[in-house]
C-alpha positions as CSV (number, residue, x, y, z in Angstrom):
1,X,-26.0,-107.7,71.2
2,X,-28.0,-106.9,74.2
3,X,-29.5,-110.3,74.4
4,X,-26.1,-112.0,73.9
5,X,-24.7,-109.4,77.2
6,X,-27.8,-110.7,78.9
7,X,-27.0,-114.3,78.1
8,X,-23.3,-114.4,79.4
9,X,-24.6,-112.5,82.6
10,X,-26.6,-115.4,83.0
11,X,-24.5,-118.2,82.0
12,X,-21.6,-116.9,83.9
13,X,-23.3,-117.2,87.4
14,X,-23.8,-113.1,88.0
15,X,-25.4,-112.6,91.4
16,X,-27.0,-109.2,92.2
17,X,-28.0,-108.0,95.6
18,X,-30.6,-105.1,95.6
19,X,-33.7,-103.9,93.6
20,X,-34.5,-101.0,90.7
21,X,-35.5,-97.6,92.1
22,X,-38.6,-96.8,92.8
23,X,-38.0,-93.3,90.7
24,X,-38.3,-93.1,87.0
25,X,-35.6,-91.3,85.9
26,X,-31.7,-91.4,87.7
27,X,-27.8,-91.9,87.0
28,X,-26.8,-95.5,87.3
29,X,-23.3,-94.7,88.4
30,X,-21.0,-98.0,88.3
31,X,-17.5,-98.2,90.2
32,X,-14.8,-99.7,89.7
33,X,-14.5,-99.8,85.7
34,X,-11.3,-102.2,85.3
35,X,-12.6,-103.7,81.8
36,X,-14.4,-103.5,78.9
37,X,-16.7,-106.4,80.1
38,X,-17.9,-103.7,82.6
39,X,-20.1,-103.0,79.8
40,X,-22.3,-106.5,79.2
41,X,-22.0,-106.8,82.8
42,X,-24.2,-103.6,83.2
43,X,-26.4,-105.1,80.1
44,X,-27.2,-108.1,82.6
45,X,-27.8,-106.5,85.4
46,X,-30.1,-104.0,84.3
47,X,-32.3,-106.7,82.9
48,X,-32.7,-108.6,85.8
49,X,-33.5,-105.3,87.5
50,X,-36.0,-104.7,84.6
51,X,-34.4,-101.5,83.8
52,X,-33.5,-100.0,80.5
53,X,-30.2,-98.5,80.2
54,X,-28.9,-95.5,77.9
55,X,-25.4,-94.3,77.6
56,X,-23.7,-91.5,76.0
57,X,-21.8,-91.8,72.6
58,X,-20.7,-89.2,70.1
59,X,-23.1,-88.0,67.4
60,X,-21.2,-89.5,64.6
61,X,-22.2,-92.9,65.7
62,X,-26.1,-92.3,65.4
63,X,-25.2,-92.0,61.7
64,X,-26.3,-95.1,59.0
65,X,-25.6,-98.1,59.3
66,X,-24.9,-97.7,62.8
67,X,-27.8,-95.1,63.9
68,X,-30.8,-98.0,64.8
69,X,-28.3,-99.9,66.8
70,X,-27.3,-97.7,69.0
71,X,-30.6,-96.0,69.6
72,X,-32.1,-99.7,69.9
73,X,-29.1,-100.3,72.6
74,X,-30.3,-97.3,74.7
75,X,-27.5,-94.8,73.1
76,X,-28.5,-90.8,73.7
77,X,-26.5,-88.8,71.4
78,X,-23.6,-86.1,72.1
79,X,-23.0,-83.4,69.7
80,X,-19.6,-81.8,71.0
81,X,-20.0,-79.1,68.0
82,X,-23.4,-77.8,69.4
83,X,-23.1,-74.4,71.7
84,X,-24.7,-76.8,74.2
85,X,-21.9,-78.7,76.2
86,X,-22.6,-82.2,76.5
87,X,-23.8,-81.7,80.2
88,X,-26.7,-79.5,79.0
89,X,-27.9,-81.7,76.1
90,X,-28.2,-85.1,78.5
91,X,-30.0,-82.8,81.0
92,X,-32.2,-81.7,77.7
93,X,-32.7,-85.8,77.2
94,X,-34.1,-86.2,80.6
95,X,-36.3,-83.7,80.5
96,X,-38.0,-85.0,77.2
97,X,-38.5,-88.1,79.1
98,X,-40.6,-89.5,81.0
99,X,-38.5,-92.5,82.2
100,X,-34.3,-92.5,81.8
101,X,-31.5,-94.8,83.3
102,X,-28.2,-93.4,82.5
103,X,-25.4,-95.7,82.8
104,X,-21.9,-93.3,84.4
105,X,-18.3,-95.0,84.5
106,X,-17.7,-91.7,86.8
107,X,-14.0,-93.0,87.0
108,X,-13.6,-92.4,83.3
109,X,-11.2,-94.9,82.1
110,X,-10.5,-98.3,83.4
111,X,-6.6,-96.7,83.9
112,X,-7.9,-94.5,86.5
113,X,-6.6,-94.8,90.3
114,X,-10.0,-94.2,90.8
115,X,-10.3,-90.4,91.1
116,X,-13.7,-89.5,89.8
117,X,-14.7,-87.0,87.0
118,X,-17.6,-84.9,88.1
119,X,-20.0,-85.0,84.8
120,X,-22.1,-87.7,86.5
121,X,-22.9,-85.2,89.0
122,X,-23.4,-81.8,86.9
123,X,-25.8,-84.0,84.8
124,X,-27.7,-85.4,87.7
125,X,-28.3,-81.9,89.4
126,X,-28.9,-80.2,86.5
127,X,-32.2,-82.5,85.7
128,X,-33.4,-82.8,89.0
129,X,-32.8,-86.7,89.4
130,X,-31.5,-89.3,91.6
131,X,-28.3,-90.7,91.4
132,X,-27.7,-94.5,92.3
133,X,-24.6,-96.5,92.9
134,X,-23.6,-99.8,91.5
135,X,-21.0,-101.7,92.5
136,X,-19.4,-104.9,90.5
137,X,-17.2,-107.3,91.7
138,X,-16.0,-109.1,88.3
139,X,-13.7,-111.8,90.2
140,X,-16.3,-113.0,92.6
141,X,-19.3,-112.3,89.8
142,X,-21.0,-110.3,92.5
143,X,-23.3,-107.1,92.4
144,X,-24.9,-104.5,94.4
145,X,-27.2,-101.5,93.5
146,X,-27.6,-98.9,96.3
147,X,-31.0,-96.7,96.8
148,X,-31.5,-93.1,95.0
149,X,-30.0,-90.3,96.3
150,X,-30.8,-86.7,95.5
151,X,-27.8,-84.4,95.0
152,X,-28.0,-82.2,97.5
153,X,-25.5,-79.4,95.4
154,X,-22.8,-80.4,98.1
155,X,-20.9,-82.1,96.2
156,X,-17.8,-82.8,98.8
157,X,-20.6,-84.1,101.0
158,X,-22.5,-86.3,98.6
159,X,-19.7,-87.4,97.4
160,X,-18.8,-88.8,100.8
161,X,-21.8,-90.9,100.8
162,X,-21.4,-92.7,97.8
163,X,-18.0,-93.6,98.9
164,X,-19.8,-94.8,102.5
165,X,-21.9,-97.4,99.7
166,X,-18.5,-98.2,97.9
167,X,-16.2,-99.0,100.7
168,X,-19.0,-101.5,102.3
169,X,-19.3,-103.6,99.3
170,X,-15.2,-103.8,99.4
171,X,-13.5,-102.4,102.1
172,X,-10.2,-103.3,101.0
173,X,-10.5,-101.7,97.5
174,X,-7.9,-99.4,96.9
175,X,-9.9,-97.4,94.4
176,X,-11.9,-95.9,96.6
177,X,-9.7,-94.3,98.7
178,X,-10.0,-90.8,95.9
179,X,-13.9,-90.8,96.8
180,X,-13.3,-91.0,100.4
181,X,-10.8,-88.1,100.2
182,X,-13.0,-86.2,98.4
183,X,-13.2,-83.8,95.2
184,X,-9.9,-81.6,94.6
185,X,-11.8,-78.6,93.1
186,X,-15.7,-77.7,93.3
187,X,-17.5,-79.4,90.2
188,X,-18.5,-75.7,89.6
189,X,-22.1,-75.2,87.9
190,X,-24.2,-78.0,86.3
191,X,-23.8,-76.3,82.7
192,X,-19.8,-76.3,83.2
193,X,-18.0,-77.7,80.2
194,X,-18.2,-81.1,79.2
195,X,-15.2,-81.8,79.8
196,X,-15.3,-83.4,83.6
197,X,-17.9,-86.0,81.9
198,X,-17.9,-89.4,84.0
199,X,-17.4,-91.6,80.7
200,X,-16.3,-90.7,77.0
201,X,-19.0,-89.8,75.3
């Protein structure tokens, strides 16, 4: 599957403007998620970028006959029965290794007016790493990846900067006018619950 997503990346004329970051571990988080397509685009992209991509799903999928498929895809299981919330177990991931991409839809659903859920961030300060924007353009077949930024524990604020990167690969994206305004309510502590996650899990 992931060389068939790389394939219609290819074949469909994708072009991607920026490079992979010069850290080893960081949160890939993509904006706007409008499809399910979202997905193989990502599986393109992060293979011309020579990056290796995981993603969150629920423990039930690592399970036969579907457990060496979705480790072999880049999958980092979720246990929502565990007394660790599923912040704390992807923060436990990261720290096991030495080199992790973690793919964030931090709008949630593709039905979203674009408000974004806050897991992406709880995740990203609680291991210590980067977070780096992606934008897609599916009409125009167009990417850009911006640099690493370390969260800074101002959320309000760092939030603000990601919109800045957002808004100037399409200023006339409605979307992004929720990440501009800002959060509605601090993203509280990085081992909140799980349930602000940026993506179902």
């Amino acid at each position: 599957m992931r060389w068939a997503g790389v394939a219609w990346y290819r074949s469909a004329g994708w072009k991607l403007d920026g490079r992979a970051p010069d850290v080893p571990k960081f949160v890939l988080v993509g904006a706007p998620h409008t499809s399910n397509w979202d997905f193989m685009v990502f599986l393109g992209a992060t293979d011309e970028l020579g990056i290796r991509p995981s993603f969150m799903g629920k423990h039930t999928l690592f399970r036969w006959p579907m457990m060496r498929f979705m480790r072999d895809m880049g999958g980092i299981a979720i246990n929502r029965s565990l007394r660790a919330n599923a912040v704390e177990q992807v923060v436990e991931a990261f720290a096991r290794r030495d080199e992790l991409a973690l793919v964030v839809a931090a709008e949630g659903s593709r039905t979203t007016d674009g408000a974004w859920r806050s897991g992406f961030y709880h995740i990203a300060t609680g291991a210590g790493v980067s977070i780096v924007p992606v934008w897609i353009d599916r009409g125009r077949r167009v990417g850009r990846i911006g640099g690493p930024m370390q969260p800074s524990g101002d959320y309000a604020a760092d939030l603000h900067k990601l919109a800045q990167f957002f808004r100037a690969c399409d200023p006339a994206n409605p979307r992004f006018a929720n990440i501009e305004r800002g959060p509605s309510q601090p993203p509280g502590l990085p081992n909140a619950p799980a349930k602000p996650l940026g993506g179902r899990a």
